[in-house]
N, C-alpha and C positions, 0 to 999 in steps of 0.2 A: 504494500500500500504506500503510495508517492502522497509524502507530507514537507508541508514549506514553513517558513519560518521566519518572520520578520521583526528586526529591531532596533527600537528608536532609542536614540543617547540624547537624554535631556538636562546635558550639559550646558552652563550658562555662555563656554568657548566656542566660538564659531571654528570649521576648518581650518588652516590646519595644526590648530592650536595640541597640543598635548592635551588628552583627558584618560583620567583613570577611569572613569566611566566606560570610555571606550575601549578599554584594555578589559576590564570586566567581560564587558557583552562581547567582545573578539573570543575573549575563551570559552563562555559559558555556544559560542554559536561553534567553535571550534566543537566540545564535549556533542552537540547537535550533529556535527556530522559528521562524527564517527560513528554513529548512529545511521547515519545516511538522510539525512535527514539538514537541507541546505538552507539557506537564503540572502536575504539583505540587512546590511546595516548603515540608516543613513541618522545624521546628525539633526536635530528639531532646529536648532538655530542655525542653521544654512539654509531656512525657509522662513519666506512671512508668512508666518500666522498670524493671524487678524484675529483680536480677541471678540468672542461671540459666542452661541451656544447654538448656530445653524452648523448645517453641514456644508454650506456655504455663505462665506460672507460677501461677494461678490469682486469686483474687480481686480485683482490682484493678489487675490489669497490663495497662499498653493497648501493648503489644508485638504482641499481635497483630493490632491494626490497623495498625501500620506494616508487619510480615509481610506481610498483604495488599497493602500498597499495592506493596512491593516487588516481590511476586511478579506484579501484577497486571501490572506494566508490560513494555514491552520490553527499556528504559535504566533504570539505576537511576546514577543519580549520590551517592556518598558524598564528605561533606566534612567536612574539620576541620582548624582550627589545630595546630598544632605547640606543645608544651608540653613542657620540658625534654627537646630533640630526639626527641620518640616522639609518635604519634597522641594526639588528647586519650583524656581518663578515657571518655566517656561516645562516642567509636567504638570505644576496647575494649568498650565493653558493647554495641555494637550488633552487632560482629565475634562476640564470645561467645553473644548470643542467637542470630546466624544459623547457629550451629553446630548447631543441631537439624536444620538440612537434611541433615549429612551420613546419617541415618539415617531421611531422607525421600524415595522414591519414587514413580514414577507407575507406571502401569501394567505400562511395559516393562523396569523397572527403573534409570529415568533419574530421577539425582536432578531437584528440582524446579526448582531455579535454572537448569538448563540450558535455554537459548534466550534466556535474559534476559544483554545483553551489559551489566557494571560500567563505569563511568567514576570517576576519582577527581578529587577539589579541594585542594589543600592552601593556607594560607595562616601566614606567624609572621614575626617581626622578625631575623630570625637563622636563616642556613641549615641545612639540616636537610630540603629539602624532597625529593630523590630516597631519601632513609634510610625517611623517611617512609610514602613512596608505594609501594617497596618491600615493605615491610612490609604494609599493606594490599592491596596487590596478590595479595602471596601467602597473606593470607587468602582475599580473595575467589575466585581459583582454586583454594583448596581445596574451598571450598565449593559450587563448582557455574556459575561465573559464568563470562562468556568476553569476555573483554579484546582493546579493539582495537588496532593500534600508537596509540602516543602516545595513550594513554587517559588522559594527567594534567594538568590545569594547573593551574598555581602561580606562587606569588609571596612572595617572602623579601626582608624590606629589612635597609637593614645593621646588620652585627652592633654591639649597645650602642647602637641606636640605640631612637627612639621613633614613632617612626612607622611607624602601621599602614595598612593596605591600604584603608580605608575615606578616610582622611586624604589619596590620592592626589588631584587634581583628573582625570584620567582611567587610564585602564588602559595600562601601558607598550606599545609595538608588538609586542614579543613576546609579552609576557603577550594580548593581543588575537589576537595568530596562532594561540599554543597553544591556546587557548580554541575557535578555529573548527574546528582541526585535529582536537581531543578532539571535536569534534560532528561535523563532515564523516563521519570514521571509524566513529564508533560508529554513526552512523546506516546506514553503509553494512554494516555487520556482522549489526546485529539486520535490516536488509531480508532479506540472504539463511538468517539460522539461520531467518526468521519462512516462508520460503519452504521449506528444508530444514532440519528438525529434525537434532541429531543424531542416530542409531541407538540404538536400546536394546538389550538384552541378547538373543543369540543362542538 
């Protein structure tokens, strides 16, 4: 069964800045396709989003291309730093654009994110990182998405320190375990919603 997999780094650095965010999602999509199991990863701030909660806010917003890409896939991986302990600025705006799904249907009356299983990334120098994912979490199940166990992996160093996740010379063992565990799972979740949809409306 052919599954794809797409994921946003909601880093506050536009390309081609250094993010540990994106060294994150690089390995956690790496753990993905060993799996066989491939896709994209494009950065949220190399695009205008236009703050809004349509799925289009009209002339120049390229939100709906990542919409697409979102919906297109099976896995969608979100990621972001931690910034004075909460998601960054620019996953609240990717969390507020996907709010148009709640008033988006398919045929049977199933929102459109469903079948497509979330996975999350967090990365910051100071813990914060279950408050975090949390939160995100319970976005993305408002919205339509279906989360596998341990759909998170992360990494937090210590607190007042300066050292970021990028500055690591490799990935600690845990952080490497969580990371296959977030793929092992979620891959196994979208096989089966990809084989049994959930039900739509009676």
């Amino acid at each position: 069964m052919s599954l794809s997999v797409f994921a946003l780094n909601c880093t506050l650095k536009p390309s081609p800045n250094d993010s540990s965010c994106e060294l994150l999602l690089r390995q956690a999509l790496g753990a993905f396709a060993e799996r066989g199991v491939y896709g994209e990863l494009l950065r949220a701030a190399d695009f205008n989003i236009k703050p809004g909660v349509s799925s289009d806010e009209g002339d120049g917003d390229d939100w709906p291309l990542l919409r697409s890409k979102i919906l297109a896939a099976d896995i969608f991986l979100l990621g972001t730093p931690i910034w004075l302990g909460h998601p960054s600025s620019v996953c609240q705006r990717v969390l507020e654009r996907l709010d148009a799904l709640l008033g988006e249907t398919d045929d049977v009356g199933r929102m459109l994110s469903y079948g497509t299983v979330a996975g999350v990334a967090v990365v910051g120098n100071e813990d914060g990182a279950h408050h975090v994912s949390a939160q995100i979490f319970q976005g993305l199940n408002d919205l339509g998405f279906s989360l596998a166990p341990n759909a998170v992996t992360y990494w937090v160093g210590e607190a007042m320190q300066g050292t970021d996740y990028k500055d690591l010379p490799q990935p600690p063992e845990k952080v490497a375990q969580t990371t296959q565990t977030l793929a092992r799972n979620s891959i196994h979740l979208a096989r089966l919603l990809k084989a049994s949809q959930y039900p739509g409306e009676a």
